[in-house]
N, C-alpha and C positions, 0 to 999 in steps of 0.2 A: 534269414537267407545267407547262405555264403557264395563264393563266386563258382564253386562244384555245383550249385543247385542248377547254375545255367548252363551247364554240356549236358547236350541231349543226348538222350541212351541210342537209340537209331531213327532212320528215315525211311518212307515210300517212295521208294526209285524210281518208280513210273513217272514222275512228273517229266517230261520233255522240254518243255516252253511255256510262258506264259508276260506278262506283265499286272504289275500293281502300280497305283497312284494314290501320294499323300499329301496331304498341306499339313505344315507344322507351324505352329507362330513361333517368334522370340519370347523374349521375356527380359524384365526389367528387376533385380534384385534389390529388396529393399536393405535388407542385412547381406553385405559384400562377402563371399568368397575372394582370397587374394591368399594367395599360395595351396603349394600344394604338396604331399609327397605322393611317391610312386607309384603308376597305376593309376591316375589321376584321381586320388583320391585326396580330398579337400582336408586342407589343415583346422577349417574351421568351418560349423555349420550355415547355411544359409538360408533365405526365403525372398522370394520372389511372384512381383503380378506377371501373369503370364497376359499378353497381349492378342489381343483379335482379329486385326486387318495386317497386321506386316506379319507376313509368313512367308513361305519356302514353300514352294508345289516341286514335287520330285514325282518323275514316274520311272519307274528301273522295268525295261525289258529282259527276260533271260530267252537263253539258248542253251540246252546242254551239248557241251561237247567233249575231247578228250582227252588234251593234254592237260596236267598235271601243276597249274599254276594261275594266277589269277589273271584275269580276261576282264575288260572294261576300257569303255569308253566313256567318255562328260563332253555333256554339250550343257552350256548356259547360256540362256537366253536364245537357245538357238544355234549358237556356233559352237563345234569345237574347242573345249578349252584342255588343251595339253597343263598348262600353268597348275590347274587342283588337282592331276593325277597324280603327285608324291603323296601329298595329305591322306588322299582315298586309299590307295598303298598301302602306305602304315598304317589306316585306320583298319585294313581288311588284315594285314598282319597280325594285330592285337587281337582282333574279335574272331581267329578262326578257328582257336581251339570251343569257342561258342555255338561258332554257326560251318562246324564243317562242310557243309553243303558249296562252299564258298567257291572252290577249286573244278566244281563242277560245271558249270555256268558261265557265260562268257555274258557280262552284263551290260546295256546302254542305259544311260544313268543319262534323264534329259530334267534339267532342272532351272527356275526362274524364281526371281523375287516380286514380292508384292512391292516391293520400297527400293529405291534408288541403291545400286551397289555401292560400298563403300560412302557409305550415309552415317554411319556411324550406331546403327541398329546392329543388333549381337547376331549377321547372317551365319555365321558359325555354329550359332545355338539353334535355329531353323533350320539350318542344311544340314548339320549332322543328324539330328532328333530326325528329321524329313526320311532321309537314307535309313537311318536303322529302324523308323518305321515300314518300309517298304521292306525290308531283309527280314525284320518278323512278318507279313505279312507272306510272304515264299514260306518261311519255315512251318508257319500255322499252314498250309498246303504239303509239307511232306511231310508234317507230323503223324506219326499212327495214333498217337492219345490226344486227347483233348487238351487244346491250349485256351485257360478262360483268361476273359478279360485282366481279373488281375494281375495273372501272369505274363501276359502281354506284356501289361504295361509296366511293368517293373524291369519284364527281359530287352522292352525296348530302349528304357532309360537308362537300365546298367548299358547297355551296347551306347546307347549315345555318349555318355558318357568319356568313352573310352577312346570318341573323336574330339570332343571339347567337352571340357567339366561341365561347363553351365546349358548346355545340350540336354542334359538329364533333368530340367527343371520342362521343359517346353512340351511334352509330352502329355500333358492332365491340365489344370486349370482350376480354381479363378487365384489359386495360392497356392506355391508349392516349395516346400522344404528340402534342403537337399543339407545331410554332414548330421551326425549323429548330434542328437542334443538331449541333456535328462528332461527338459519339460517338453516332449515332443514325442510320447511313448513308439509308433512307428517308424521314427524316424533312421534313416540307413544313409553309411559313405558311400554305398555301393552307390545308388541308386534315390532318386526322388522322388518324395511321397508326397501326397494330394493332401492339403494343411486337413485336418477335420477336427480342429477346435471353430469356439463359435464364433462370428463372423455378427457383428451388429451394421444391422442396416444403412448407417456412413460408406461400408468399404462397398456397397454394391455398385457395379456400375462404373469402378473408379473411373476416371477418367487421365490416359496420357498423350500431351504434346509434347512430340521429339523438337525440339529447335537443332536445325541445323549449321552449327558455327562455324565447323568444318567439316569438310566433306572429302579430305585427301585421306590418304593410307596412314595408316597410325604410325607416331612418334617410335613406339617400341613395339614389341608383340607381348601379345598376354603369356602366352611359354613362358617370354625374358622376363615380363614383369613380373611372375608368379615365383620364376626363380631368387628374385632380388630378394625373397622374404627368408630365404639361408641365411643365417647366418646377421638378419638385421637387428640393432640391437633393442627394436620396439616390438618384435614380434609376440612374442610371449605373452606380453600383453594384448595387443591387437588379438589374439586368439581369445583370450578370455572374454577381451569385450565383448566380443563377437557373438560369444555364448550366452551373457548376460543378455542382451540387445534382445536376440532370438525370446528369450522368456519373456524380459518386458514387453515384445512387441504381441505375443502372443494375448497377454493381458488388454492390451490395448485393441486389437481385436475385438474382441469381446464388449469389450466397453464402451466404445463408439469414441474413445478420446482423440479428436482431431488434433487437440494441441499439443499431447501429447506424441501423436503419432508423425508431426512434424519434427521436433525436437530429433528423435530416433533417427527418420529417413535421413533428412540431412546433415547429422552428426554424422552416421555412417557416410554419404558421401566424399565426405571433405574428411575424414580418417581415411578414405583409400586413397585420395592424392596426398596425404601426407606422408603414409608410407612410402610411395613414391618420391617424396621429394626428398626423403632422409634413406634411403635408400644409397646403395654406390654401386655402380656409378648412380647420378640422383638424376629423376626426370621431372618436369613439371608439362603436365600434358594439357590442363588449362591454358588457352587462350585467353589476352585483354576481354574481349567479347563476353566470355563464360562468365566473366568475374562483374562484367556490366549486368549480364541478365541477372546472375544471382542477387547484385544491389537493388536492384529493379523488383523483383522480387519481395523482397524484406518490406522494402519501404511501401509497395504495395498492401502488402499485408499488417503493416503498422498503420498506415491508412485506414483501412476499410476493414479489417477483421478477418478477410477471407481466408480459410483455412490451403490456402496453393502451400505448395512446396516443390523446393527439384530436388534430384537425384542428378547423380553421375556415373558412367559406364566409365572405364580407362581412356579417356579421351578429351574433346572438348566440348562435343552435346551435350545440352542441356534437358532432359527429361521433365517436362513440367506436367503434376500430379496434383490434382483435388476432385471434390466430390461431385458427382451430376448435379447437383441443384446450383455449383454456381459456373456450369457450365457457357451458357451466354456469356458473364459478365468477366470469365477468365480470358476467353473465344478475344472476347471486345478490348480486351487488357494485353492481350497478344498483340492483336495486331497494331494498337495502336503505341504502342510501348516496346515490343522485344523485337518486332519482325525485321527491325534496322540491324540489330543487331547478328540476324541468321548471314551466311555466305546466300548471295541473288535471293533473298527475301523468302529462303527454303524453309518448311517447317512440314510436320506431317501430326492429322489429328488419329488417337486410337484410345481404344479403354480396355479394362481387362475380358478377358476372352476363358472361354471353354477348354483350349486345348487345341490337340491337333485331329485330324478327321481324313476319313477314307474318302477317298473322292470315284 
């Protein structure tokens, strides 16, 4: 597919009004995406568990009318939010030569989280994926040909895409790849693909606790921080790994290697704050707290054997990851071990998930 495959030839103009509603989930990348070039197309490929309870419910009302420019309003949670209408903007500016329908329509865009705002959960990746599920969903109504599922969900993840990179992963489910890679034969920059290598019976079910360390607005933005990979002088590498990582982890799939599978996730973690840190200007967006859980963690796990690990988003939550079966004894390991360490003893329990759904 190239990005001509996605401007539609024409539409059924009789549509007047109507409204759609989506829920989309986040998602949690095991192999980091961090930089990117133009078009937001990813300097290096990635994959990602897509999550089940924190999601993004969006329902967009249309109205057609007639002036010549784009019409929308947001409400989150309920109120008016003037604050997301630049993002939405741009985001309708990039995807119009996609979805010409755009300019037609004067749209109210009513949207809410499953999970505390600014928690530190990728609501970018649920809100955008949420929207341009709901904008294919209009366009599958003024299509004159038949839009199949596949096509959906490819034209939904290029469009999300095109609001926030890691938007394009949230769309499908229980594993999804996003940035071209040789051992990954579907896989596309455009857009993310639903893993379909084999999956051993360890990753069913995974299980994730977001620990909440902080809960204020980020250090940097992911733009600025995606930008700092110009010109750094570890990138080159960091892209290779990246690709490497992708195939071993692909292997490891298949093979049910938990310890293996540790190894990976949390190397990748702690290689995107170091980019960060070597980075200039340089950030370190870990928190004292982060660096307690992660100890907390280890020595756990040099203890007892259990196969936990965490992950890190550009921030200072803590994603904590292991298999349903030691679900209780991680549960019990939380609380009596990390929950000191969350901001007001904040945490949220989730596992991987299906994807996002029409509601």
């Amino acid at each position: 597919m190239t990005e001509q495959d996605f401007i539609p030839k024409s539409y059924n103009s009789t549509l007047e009004s109507g409204s759609v509603k989506w829920a989309s989930p986040s998602n949690i990348a095991l192999v980091k995406y961090w930089g990117k070039k133009k078009d937001q197309i990813p300097e290096n490929p990635s994959i990602s568990f897509t999550l089940s309870d924190c999601k993004t419910i969006t329902e967009i009302t249309f109205t057609k009318k007639e002036s010549a420019d784009f019409s929308f309003d947001i409400y989150f949670e309920g109120e008016k939010n003037e604050a997301f209408k630049p993002k939405i903007q741009t985001f309708f500016e990039r995807i119009e030569i996609y979805m010409p329908f755009l300019k037609d329509y004067h749209f109210k865009i009513e949207t809410s989280n499953t999970f505390p705002h600014s928690s530190g959960i990728a609501s970018s990746a649920s809100g955008m994926s949420a929207i341009a599920l709901c904008l294919m969903s209009i366009e599958r109504s003024l299509s004159i040909v038949e839009v199949t599922d596949e096509v959906f969900n490819q034209k939904a993840s290029f469009l999300a895409r095109l609001g926030s990179g890691s938007a394009c992963r949230s769309i499908e489910g229980e594993l999804v790849v996003w940035g071209k890679n040789e051992s990954i034969e579907a896989s596309s920059d455009l857009y993310g693909v639903k893993f379909e290598g084999e999956v051993h019976s360890n990753f069913k079910n995974y299980q994730d606790t977001i620990l909440l360390v902080d809960k204020g607005e980020k250090q940097v933005s992911s733009t600025v921080g995606h930008q700092l990979m110009y010109g750094h002088p570890f990138a080159k590498e960091r892209f290779s790994q990246a690709h490497d990582n992708l195939a071993k982890l692909k292997t490891i799939l298949a093979s049910g290697d938990l310890n293996e599978f540790v190894k990976i996730v949390e190397s990748e973690a702690l290689t995107l704050h170091a980019m960060m840190m070597t980075s200039m200007p340089y950030f370190i967006l870990m928190k004292p707290n982060t660096l307690e859980i992660i100890n907390k963690i280890w020595a756990y796990r040099q203890k007892t054997d259990s196969k936990v690990c965490f992950t890190l988003d550009a921030g200072a939550n803590v994603h904590v990851l292991y298999p349903e079966n030691e679900k209780e004894s991680i549960l019990e390991f939380i609380k009596n071990e990390l929950v000191s360490y969350c901001q007001n003893g904040h945490y949220i329990c989730d596992q991987i998930g299906l994807g996002a759904n029409q509601i």
